[in-house]
C-alpha positions as a LaTeX table, in Angstrom:
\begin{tabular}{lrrr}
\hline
Residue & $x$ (\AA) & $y$ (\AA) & $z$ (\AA) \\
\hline
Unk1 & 142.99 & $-95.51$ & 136.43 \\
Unk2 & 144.19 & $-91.79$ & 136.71 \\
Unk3 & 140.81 & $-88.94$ & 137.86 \\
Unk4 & 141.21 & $-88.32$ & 133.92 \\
Unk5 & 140.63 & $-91.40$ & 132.51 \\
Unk6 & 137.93 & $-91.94$ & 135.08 \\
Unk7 & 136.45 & $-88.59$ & 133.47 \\
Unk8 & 136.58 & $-89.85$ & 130.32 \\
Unk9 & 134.74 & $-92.94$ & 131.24 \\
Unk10 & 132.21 & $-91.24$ & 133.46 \\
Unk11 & 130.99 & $-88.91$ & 130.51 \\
Unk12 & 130.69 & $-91.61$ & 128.52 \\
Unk13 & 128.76 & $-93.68$ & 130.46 \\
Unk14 & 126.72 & $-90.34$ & 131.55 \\
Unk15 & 126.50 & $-89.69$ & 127.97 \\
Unk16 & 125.16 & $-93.45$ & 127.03 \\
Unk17 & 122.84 & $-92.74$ & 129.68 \\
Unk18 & 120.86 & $-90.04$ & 128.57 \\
Unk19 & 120.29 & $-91.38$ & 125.11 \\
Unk20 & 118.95 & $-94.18$ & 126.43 \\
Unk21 & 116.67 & $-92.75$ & 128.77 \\
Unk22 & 115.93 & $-90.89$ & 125.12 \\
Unk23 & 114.67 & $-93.74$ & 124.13 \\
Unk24 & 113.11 & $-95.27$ & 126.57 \\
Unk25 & 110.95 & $-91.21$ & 126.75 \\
Unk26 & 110.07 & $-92.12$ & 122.97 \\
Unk27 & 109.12 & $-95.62$ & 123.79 \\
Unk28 & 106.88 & $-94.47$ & 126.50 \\
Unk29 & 105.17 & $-91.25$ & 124.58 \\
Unk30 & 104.23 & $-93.74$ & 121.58 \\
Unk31 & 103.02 & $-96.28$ & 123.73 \\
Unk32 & 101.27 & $-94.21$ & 126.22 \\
Unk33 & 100.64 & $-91.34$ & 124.13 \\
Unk34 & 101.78 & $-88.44$ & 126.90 \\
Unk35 & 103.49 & $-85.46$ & 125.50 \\
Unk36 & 104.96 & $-85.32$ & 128.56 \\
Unk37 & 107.51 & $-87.61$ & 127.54 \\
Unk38 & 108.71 & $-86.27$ & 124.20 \\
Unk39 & 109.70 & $-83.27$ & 126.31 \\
Unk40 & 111.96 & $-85.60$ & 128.14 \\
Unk41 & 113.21 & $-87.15$ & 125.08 \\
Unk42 & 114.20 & $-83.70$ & 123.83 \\
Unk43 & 115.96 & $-82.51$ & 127.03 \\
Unk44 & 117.93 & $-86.10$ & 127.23 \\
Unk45 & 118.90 & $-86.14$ & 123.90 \\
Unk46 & 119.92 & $-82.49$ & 123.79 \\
Unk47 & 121.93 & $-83.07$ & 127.33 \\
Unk48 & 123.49 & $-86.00$ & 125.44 \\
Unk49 & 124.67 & $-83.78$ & 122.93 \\
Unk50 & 126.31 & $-81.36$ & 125.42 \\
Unk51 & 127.67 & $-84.03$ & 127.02 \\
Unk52 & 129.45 & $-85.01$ & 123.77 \\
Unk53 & 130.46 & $-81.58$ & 123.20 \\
Unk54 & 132.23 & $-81.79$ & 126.49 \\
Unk55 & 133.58 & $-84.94$ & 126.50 \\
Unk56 & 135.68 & $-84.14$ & 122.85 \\
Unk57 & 136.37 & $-80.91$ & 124.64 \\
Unk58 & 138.10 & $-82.25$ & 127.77 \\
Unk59 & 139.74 & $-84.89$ & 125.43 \\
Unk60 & 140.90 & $-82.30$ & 122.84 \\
Unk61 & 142.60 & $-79.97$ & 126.12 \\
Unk62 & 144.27 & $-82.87$ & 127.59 \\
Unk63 & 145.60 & $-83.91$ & 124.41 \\
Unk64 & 147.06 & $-80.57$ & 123.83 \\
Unk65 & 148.12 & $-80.43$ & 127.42 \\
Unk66 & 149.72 & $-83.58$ & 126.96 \\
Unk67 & 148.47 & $-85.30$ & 129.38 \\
Unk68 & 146.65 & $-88.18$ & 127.60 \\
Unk69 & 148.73 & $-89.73$ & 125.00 \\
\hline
\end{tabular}
């Protein structure tokens, strides 16, 4: 696997990551009842959609680099 496509899979997983520690914050906050925990539902979400932002970034350049077919 080239550093690329090890990129590609590493912001994905990064980005699978973060919504499910999302989750898991959400779970928590409504079982536990801590707002503590929505706050880090809203920062892992919102990192997960910067992450996505990225990741069709860096797939859109190399594309138009021509690197990744």
């Amino acid at each position: 696997m080239s550093l690329k496509g090890f990129h590609i899979v590493f912001v994905t997983f990064s980005t699978l990551l973060a919504l499910g520690i999302g989750a898991w914050c959400i779970w928590v906050d409504l079982v536990e009842g801590v707002p503590m925990y929505r706050i880090g539902a809203i920062s892992s979400f919102a990192a997960a959609a910067v992450l996505i932002i990225y990741g069709v970034w860096f797939y859109r350049k190399m594309k138009r680099l021509r690197i990744i077919t």
